[in-house]
BADO-205387 format. One record per residue: chain; x, y, z of N, C-alpha, C, O in turn; residue in one letter. Coordinates in Angstrom, 2 decimals, padded with zeros to 5 digits. Example, Ala and Ser with C-alpha at 12.3 -4.5 7.8 and 13.67 -1.06 7.14 Angstrom:
% BADO-205387
lumdren  n.u  n.v  n.w  ca.u  ca.v  ca.w  c.u  c.v  c.w  o.u  o.v  o.w  vexmi
A  013.19  -005.69  007.80  012.30  -004.50  007.80  013.20  -003.30  007.80  014.24  -003.32  008.46  A
A  012.85  -002.25  007.08  013.67  -001.06  007.14  012.90  000.03  007.87  013.41  001.14  008.04  S
% end
This chain:
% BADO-205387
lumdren  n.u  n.v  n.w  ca.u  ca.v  ca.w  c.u  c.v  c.w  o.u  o.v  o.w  vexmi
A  000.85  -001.19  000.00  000.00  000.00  000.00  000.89  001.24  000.00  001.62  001.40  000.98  X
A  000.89  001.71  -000.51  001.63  003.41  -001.12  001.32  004.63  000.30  000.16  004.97  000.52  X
A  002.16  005.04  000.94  002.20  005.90  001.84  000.90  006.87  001.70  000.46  006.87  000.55  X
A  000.23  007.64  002.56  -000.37  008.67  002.94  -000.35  009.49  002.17  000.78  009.97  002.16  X
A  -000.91  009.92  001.56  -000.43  012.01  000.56  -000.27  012.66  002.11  -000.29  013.88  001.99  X
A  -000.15  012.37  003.16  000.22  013.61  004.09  001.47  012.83  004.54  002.51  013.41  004.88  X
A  001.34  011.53  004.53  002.80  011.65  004.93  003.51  011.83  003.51  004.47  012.60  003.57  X
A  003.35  011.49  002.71  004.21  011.65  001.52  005.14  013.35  001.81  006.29  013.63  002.16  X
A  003.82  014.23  001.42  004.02  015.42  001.92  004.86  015.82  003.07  005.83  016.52  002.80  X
A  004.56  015.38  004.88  005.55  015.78  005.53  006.85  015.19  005.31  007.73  015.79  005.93  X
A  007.35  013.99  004.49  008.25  013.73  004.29  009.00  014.32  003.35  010.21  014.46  003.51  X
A  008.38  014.70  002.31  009.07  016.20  000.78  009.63  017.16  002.05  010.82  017.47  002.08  X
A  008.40  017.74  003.43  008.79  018.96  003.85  010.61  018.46  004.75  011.62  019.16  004.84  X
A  010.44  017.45  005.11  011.44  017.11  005.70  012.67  016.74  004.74  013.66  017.14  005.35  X
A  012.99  016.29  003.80  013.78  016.47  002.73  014.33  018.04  002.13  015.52  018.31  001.97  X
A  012.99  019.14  001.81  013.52  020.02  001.61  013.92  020.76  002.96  014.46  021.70  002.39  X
A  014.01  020.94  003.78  014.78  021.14  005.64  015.85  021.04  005.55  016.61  021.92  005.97  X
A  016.42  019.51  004.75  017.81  018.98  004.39  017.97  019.82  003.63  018.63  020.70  004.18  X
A  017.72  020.10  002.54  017.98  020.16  001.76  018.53  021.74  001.91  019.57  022.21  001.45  X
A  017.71  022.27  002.55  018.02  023.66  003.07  019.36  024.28  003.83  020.06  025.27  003.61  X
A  019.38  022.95  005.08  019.99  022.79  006.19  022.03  022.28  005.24  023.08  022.67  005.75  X
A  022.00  021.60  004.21  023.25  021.98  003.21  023.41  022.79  002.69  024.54  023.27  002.80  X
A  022.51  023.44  001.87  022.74  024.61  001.49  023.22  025.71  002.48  024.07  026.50  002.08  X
A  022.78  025.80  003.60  023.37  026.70  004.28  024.94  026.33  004.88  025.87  027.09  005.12  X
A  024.86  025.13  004.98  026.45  024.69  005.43  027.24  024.35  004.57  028.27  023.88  005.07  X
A  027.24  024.37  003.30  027.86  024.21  002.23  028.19  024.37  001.00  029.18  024.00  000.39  X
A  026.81  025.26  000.52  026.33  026.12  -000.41  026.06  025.39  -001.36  025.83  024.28  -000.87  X
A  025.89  025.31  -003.02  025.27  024.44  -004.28  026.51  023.49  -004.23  026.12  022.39  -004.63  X
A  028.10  023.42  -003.85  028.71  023.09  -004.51  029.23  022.03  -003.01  030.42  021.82  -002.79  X
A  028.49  021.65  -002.42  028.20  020.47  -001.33  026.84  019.60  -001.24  026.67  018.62  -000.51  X
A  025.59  020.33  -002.41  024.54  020.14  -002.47  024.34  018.55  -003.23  023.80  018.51  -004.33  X
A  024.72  017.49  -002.66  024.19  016.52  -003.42  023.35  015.62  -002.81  022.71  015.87  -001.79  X
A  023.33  014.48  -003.44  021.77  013.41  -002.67  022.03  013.05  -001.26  021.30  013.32  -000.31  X
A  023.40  012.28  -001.23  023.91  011.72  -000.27  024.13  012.80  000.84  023.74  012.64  001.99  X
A  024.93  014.13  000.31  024.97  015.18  001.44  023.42  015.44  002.10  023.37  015.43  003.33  X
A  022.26  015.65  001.41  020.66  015.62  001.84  020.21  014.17  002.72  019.30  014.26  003.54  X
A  020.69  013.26  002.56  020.15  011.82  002.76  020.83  011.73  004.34  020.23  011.10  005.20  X
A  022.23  012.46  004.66  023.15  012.46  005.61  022.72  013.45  006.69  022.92  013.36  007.90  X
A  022.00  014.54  005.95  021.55  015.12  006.75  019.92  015.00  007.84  019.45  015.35  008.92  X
A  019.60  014.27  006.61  018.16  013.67  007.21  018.32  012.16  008.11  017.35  011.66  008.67  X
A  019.61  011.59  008.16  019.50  010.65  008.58  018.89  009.30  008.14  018.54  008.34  008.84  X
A  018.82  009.52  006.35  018.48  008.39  006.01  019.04  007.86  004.62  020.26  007.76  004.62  X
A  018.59  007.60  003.77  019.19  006.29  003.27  019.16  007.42  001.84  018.26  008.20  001.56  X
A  020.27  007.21  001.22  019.91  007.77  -000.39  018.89  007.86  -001.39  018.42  008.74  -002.13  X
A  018.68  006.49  -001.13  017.26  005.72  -001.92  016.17  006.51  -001.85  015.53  006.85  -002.85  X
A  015.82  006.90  -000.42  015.12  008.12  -000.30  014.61  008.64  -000.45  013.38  008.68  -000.52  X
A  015.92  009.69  -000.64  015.98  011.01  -001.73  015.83  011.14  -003.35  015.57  011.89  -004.30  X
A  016.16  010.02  -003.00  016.32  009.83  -004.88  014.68  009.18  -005.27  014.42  009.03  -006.46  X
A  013.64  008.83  -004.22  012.46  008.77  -004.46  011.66  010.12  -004.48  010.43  010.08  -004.54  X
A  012.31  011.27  -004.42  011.80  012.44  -004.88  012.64  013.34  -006.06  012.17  014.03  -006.96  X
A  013.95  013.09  -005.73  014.74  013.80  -007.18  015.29  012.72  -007.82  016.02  011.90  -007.26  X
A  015.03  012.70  -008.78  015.61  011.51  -009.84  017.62  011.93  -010.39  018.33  011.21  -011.09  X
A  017.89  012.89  -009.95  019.35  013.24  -010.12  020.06  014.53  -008.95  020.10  014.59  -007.72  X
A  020.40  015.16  -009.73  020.99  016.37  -008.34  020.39  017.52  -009.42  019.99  018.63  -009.06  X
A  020.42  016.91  -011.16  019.91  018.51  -011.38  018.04  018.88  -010.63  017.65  019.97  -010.21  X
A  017.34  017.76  -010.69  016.37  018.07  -009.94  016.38  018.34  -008.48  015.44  018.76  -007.82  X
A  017.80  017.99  -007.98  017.74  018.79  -006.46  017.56  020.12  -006.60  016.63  020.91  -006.45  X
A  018.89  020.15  -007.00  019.16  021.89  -007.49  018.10  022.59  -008.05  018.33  023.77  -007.79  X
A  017.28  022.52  -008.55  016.19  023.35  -009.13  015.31  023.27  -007.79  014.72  024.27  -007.40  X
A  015.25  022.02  -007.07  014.11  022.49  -005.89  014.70  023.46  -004.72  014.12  024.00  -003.78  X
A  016.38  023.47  -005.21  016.98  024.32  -003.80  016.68  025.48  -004.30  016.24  026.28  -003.48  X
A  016.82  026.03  -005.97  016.54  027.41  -006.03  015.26  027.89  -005.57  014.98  029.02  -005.15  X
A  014.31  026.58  -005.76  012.99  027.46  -005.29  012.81  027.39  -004.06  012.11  028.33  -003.69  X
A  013.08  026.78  -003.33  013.14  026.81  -001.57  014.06  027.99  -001.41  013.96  028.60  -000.35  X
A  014.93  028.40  -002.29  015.65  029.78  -001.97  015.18  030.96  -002.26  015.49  031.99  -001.65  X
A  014.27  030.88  -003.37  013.28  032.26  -003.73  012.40  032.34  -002.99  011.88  033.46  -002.90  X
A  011.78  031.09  -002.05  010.46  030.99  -001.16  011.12  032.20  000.16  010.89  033.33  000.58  X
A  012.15  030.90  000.42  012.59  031.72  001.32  012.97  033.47  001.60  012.75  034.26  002.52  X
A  013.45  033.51  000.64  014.05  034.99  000.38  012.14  035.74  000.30  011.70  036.59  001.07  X
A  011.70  035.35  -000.37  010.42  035.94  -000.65  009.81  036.35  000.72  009.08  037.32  000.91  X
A  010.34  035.21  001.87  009.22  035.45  003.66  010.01  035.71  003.88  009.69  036.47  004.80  X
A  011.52  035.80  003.82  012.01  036.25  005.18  011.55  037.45  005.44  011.07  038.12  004.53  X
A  011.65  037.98  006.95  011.79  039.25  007.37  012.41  040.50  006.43  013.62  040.49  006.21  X
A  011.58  041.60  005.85  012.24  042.52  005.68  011.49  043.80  006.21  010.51  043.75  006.95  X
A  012.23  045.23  005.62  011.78  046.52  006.23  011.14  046.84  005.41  011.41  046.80  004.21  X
A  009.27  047.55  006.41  008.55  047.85  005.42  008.86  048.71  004.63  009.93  049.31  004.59  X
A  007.60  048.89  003.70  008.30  050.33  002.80  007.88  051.67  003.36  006.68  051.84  003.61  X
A  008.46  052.29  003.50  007.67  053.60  004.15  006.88  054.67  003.54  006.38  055.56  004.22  X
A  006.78  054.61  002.43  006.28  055.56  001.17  006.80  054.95  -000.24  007.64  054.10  -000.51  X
A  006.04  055.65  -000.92  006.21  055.18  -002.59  007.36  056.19  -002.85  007.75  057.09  -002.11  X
A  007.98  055.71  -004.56  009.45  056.61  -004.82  010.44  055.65  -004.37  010.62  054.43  -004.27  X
A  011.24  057.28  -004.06  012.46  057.25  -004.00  012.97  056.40  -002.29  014.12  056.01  -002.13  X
A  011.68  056.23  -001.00  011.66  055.74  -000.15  011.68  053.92  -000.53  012.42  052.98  -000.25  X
A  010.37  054.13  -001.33  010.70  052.33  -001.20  011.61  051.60  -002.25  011.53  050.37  -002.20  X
A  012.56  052.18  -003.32  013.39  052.02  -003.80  014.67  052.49  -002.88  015.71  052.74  -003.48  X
A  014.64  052.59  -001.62  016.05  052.62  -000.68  015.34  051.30  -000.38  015.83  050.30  -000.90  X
A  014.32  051.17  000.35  013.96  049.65  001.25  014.77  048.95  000.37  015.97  048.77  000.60  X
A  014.03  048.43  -000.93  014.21  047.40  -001.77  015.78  047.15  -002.00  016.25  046.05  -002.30  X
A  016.59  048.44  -001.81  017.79  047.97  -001.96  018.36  047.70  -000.52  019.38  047.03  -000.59  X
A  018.05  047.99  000.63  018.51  047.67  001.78  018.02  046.14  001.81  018.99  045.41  002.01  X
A  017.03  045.56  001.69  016.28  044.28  001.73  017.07  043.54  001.18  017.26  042.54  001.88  X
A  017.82  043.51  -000.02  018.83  043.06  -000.91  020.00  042.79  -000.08  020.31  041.60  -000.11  X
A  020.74  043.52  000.66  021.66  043.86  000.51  021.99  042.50  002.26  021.36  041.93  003.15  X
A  022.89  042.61  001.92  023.75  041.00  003.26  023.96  042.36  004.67  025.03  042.87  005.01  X
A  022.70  042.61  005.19  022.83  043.80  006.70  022.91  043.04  007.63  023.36  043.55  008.66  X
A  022.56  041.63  007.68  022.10  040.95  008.92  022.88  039.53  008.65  023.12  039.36  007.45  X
A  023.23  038.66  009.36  024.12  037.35  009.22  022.62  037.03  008.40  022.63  037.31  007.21  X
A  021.62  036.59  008.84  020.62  036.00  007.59  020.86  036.32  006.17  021.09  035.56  005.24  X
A  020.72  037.81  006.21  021.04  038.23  005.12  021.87  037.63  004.58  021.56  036.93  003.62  X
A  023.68  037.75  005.17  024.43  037.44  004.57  024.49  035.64  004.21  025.27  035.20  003.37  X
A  023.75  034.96  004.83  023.75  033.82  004.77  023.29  033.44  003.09  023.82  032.83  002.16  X
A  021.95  034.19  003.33  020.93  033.89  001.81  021.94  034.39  000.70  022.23  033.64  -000.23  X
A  022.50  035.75  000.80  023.26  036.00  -000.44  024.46  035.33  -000.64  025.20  035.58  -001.60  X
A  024.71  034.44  000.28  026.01  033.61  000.06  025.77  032.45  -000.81  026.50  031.88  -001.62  X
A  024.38  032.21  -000.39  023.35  030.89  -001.23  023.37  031.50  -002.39  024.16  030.97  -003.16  X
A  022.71  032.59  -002.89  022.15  033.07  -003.72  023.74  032.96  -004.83  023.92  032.15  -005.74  X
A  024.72  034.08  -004.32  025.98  033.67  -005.11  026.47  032.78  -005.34  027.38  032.82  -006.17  X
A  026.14  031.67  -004.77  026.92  030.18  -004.90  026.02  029.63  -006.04  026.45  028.80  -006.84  X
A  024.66  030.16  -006.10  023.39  029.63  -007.26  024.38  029.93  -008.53  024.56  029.06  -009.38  X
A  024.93  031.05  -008.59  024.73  031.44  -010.18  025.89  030.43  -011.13  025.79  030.22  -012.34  X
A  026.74  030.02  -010.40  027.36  028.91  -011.22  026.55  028.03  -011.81  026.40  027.99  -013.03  X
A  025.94  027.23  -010.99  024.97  026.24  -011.72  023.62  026.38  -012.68  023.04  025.67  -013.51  X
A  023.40  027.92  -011.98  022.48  028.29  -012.84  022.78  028.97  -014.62  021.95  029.24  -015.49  X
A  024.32  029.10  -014.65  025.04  029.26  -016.21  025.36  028.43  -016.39  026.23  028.64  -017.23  X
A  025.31  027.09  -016.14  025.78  025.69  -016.78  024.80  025.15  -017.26  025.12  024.17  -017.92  X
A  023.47  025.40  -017.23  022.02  024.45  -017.40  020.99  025.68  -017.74  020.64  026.66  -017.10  X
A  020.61  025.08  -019.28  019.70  026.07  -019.84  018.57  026.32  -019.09  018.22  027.50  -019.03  X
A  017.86  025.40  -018.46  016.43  025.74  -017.69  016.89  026.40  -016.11  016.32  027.18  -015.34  X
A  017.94  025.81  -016.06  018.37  026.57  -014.36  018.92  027.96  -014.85  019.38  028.70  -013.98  X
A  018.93  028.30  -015.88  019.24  029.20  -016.37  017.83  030.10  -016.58  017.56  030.85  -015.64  X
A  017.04  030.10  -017.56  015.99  030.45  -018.11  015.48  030.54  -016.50  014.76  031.54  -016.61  X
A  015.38  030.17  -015.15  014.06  030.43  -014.20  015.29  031.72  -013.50  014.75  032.72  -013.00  X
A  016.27  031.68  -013.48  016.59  032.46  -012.76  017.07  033.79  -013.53  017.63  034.57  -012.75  X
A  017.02  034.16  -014.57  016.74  035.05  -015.26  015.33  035.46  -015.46  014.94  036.41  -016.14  X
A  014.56  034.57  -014.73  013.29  035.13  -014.75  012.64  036.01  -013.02  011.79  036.78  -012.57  X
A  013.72  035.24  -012.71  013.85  035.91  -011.43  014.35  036.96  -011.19  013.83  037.77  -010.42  X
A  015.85  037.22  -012.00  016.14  038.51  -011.57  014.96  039.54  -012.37  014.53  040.61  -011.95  X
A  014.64  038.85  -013.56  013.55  040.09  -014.43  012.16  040.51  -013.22  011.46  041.48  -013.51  X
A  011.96  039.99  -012.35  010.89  040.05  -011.30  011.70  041.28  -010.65  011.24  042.42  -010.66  X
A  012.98  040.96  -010.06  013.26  041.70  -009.13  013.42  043.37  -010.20  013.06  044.46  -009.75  X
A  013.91  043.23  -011.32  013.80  044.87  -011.75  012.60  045.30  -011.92  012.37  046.51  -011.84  X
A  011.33  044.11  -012.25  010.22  045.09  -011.89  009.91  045.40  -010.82  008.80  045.89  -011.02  X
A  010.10  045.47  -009.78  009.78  045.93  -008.66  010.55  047.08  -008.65  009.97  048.14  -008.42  X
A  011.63  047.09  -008.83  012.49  048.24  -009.01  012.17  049.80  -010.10  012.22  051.03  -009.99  X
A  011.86  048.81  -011.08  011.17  050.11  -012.19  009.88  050.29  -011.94  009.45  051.33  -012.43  X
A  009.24  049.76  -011.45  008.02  050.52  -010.58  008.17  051.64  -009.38  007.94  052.85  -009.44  X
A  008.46  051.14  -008.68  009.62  052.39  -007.55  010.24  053.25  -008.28  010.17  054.37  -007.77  X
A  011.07  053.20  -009.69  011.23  054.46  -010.20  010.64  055.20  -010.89  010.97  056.37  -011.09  X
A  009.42  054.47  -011.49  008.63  054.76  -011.72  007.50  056.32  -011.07  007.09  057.45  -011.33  X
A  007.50  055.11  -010.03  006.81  056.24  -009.03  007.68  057.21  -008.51  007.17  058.16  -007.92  X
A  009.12  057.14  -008.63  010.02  058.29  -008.33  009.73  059.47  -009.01  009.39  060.58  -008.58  X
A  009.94  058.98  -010.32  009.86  060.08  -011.18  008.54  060.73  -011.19  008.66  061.92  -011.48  X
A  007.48  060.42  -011.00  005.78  060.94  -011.61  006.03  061.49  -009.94  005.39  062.54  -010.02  X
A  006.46  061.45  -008.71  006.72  062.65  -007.71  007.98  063.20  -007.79  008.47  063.44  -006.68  X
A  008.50  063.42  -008.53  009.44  064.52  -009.65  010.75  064.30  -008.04  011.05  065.22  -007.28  X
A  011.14  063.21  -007.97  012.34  062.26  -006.70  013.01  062.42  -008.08  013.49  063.54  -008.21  X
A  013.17  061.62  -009.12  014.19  061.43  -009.97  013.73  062.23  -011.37  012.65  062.75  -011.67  X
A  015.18  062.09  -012.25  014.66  063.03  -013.01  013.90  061.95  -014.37  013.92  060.72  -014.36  X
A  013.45  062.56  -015.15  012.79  061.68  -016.08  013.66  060.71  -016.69  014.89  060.73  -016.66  X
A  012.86  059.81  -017.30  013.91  058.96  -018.16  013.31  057.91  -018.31  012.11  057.85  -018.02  X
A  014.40  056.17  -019.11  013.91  055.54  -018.80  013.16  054.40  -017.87  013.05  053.63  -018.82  X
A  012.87  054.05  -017.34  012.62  053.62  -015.73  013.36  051.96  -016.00  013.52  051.37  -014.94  X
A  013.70  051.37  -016.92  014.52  050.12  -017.09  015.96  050.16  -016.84  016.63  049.31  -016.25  X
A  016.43  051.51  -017.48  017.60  052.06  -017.54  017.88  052.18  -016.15  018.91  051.54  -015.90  X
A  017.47  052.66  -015.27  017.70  053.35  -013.83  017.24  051.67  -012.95  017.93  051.74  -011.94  X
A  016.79  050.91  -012.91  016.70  049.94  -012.59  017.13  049.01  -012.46  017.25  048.37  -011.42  X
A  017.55  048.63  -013.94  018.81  048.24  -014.00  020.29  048.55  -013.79  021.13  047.67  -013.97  X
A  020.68  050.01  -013.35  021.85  050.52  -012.84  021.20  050.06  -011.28  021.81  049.16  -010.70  X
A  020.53  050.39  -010.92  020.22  050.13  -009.41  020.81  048.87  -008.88  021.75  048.80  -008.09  X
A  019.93  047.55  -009.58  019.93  046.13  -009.44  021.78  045.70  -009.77  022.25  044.63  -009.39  X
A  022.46  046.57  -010.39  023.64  046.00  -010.46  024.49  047.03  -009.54  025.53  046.52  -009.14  X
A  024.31  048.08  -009.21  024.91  048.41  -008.02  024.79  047.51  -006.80  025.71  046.89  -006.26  X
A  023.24  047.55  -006.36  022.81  046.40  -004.92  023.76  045.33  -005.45  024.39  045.08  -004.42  X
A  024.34  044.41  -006.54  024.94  043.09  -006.81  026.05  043.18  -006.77  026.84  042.24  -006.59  X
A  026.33  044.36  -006.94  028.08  044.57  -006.87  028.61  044.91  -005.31  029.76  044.78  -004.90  X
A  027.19  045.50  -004.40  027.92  045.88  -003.20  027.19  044.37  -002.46  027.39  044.19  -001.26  X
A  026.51  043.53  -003.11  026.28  042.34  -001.88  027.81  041.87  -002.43  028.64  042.01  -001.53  X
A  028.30  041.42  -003.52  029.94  040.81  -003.46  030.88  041.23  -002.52  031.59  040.52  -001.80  X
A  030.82  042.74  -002.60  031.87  043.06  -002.00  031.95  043.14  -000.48  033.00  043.30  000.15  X
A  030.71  043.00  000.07  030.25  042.48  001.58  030.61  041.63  002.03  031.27  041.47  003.05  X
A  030.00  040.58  000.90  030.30  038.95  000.82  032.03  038.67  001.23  032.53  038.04  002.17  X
A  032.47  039.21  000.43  034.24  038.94  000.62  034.64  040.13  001.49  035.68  039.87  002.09  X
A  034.19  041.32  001.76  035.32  041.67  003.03  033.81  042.41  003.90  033.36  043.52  003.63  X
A  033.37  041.66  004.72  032.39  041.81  006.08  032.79  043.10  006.93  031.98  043.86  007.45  X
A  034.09  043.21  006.97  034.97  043.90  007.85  034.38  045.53  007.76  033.76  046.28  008.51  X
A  035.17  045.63  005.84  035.03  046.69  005.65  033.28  047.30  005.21  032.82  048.44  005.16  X
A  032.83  046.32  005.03  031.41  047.08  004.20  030.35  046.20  005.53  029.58  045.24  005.47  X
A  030.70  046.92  006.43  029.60  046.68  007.78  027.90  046.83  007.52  027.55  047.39  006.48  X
A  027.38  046.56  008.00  025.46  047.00  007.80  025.33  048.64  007.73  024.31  049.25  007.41  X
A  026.46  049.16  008.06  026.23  050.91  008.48  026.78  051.14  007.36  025.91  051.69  006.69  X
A  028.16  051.02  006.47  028.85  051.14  005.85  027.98  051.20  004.51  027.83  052.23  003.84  X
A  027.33  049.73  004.17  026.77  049.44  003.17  025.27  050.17  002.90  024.81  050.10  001.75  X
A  024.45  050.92  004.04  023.75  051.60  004.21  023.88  052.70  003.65  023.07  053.11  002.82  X
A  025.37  053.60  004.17  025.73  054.66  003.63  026.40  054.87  002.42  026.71  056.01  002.09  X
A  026.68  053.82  001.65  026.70  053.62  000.36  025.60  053.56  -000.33  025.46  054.25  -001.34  X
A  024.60  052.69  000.14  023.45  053.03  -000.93  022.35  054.05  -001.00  021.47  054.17  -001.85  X
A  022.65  054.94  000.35  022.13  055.85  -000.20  022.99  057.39  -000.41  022.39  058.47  -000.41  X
A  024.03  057.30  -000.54  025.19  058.03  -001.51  024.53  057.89  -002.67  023.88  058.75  -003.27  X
A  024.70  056.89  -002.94  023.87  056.02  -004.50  023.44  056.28  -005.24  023.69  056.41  -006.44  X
A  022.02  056.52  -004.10  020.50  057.33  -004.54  020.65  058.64  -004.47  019.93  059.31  -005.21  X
A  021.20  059.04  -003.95  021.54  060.87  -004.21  021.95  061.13  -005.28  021.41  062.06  -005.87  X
A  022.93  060.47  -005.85  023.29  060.67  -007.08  022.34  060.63  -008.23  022.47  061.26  -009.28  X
A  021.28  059.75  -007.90  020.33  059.40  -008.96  019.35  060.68  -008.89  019.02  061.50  -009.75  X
A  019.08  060.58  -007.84  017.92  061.84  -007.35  017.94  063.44  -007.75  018.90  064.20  -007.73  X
A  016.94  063.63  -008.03  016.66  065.23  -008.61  017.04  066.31  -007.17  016.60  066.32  -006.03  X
A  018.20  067.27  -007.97  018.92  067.57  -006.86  017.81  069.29  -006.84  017.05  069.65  -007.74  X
A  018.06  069.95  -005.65  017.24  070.87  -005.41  017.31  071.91  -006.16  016.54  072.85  -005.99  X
% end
């Protein structure tokens, strides 16, 4: 007789836990069946009764990593503009060991996700999510005359690769680009962008 659909289910939730619980201690490039099976305390066979290889691990870690990233804790927005385009880039950015945890995940993703066309194709669909949120916020910058006109893709995309260039450089020196540090960089940032008086 074939297991429960609820236990089936709490057992997926307990697999992806593992599955989670490596990723954080080891990042994509410790992520395999046996490392998940070791962590759950059970048998390979398993695991491999829900992913048929590691590229189907890996695709369920990115989405347990967008889930995640999606609930964790962040700061509300405080107003439309040029306010909730600072949130969105503080939210981004490695301020908190969580933080820095997820963007350590997140950077360790993009290798595997340029080796494999479909792990490729979802996470380019992901970052295209995150600039709309962004060109909406500048959006609304500009129509309350925060920034100056233009295109709102253009400015969005400078945004989204500033926030990526200062989570790296967090990532590798903690020391120097502190939660205060990296704060006062991004909104240096935004001044620059912003319609000056």
């Amino acid at each position: 007789m074939p297991p429960a659909r609820a236990d089936h289910d709490s057992r997926r939730e307990d697999v992806s836990a593992a599955v989670w619980q490596v990723l954080a201690e080891h990042g994509f490039g410790g992520l395999t069946l046996r490392a998940v099976a070791t962590a759950m305390g059970a048998s390979t066979g398993l695991v491999t009764h829900y992913f048929a290889g590691k590229r189907e691990l890996i695709a369920h870690a990115l989405d347990i990593l967008e889930t995640r990233t999606t609930h964790r804790p962040r700061l509300a927005v405080p107003a439309p503009g040029l306010p909730a385009l600072r949130t969105h880039i503080l939210n981004m950015l490695p301020l908190t060991p969580d933080g820095a945890a997820m963007n350590r995940i997140w950077v360790g993703s993009w290798d595997v996700a340029l080796s494999d066309l479909d792990l490729f194709a979802a996470q380019a669909a992901r970052y295209e999510r995150i600039r709309e949120a962004l060109r909406e916020c500048v959006a609304d910058a500009q129509e309350l005359g925060q920034l100056p006109a233009g295109d709102p893709d253009h400015v969005a995309s400078t945004v989204l690769s500033f926030t990526h260039g200062l989570v790296v450089q967090a990532l590798f020196d903690p020391a120097r680009f502190t939660a205060q540090r990296q704060t006062e960089l991004a909104d240096e940032f935004l001044a620059t962008l912003a319609v000056k008086p």
